[in-house]
N, C-alpha and C positions, 0 to 999 in steps of 0.2 A: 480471553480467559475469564470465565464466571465469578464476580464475587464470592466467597464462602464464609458461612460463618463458623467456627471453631470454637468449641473451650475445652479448657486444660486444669487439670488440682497438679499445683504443685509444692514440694517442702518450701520452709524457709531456706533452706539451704540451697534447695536447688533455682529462686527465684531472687537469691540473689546473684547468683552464676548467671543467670539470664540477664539480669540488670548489670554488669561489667559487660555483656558482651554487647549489651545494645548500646551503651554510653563507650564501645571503643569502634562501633560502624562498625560488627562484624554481625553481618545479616546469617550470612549463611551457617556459621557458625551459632547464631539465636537459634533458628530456628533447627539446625540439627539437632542443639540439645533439647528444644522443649520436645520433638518428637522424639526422641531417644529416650529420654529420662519421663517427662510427664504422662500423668496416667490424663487416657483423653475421653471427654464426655463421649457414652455413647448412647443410641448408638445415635448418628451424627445426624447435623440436621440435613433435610433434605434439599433445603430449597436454596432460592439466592440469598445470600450474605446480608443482600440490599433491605428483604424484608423486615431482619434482625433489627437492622438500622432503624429502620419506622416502626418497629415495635416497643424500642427503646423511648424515640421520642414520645411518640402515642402516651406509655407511660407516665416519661415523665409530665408531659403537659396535665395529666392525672394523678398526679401528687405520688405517685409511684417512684420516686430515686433509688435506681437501685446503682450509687458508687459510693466510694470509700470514704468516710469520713476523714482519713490520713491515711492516702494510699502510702507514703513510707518513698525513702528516695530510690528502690528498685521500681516500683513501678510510673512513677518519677522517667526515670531513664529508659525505660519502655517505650513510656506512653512520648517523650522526647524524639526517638525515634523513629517515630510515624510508621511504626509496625503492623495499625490497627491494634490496637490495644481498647477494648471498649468499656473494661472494669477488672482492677482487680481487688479482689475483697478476702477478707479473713473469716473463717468459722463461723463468729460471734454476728459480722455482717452482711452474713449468708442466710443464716438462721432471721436473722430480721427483714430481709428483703422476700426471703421464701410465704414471712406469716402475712405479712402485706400482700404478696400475689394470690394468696392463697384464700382472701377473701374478694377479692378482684373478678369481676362477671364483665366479657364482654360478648358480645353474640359477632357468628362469621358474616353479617350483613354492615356489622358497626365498625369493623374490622377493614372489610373492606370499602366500604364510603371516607375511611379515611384513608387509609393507601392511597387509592385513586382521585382525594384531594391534595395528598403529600407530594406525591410524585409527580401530578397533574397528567396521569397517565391510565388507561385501564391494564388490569391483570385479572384476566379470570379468575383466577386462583388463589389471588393476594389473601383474600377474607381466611379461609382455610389454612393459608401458610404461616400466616401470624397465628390463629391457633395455635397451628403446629411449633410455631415460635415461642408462645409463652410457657407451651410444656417442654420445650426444650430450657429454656432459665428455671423455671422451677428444678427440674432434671440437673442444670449446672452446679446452679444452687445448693442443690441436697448433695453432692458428689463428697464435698470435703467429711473426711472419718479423724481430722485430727486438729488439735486447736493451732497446730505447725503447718496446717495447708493452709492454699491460699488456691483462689478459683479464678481462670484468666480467662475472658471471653474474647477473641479477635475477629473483627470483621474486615474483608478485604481480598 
């Protein structure tokens, strides 16, 4: 099964339902609700999960952090887990992770010279998909419409 990456806006209310179900090891019942209830970024991304993962690092070794300054004990119990849970952030820390990306230039050649040192692997495609990766965060990013969401990124 192909890694995938995912994100989700969800209420407070409905993140913390998520976070009782993940601190009681009931998976399947996690993720019925976030699919059921969470409104989910679209439209999705295309590629493996995996790139997501090195686009994150990438970032952050570029002073780029995009996680929570107190992610809060639901996601806490998420990220506990091991759901893949790879951020989850509020309104306020969306809004600031989006102005950061948003002056952020990397070209599909820089993109992929590091892929292909990260992974120690070639991907033709790598360079491009992290593109496509960063406008998928920006896209996650921008999703929340209320100071009560919360935007969940999972890779896995």
């Amino acid at each position: 099964m192909p890694i995938a990456a995912a994100a989700f806006v969800v209420s407070t209310a409905q993140l913390a339902k998520l976070g009782a179900l993940a601190a009681a090891d009931d998976v399947d019942g996690f993720w019925e609700l976030l699919h059921r209830e969470a409104k989910r970024v679209v439209p999705e991304f295309p590629h493996s999960g995996y790139v997501v993962s090195v686009l994150l690092e990438y970032l952050e070794e570029r002073g780029l952090h995009i996680v929570s300054v107190d992610p809060g004990p639901e996601a806490d119990r998420i990220a506990d887990a091991a759901l893949g849970l790879q951020f989850c952030l509020t309104r306020t820390e969306s809004a600031r992770s989006v102005e950061a990306l948003e002056g952020f230039r990397a070209t599909e050649g820089e993109f992929l010279t590091y892929y292909e040192e990260f992974a120690d692997e070639p991907l033709a495609h790598a360079g491009g998909a992290m593109l496509d990766g960063l406008e998928y965060l920006k896209r996650a990013l921008g999703a929340l419409s209320s100071d009560e969401d919360h935007v969940l990124l999972f890779v896995g």
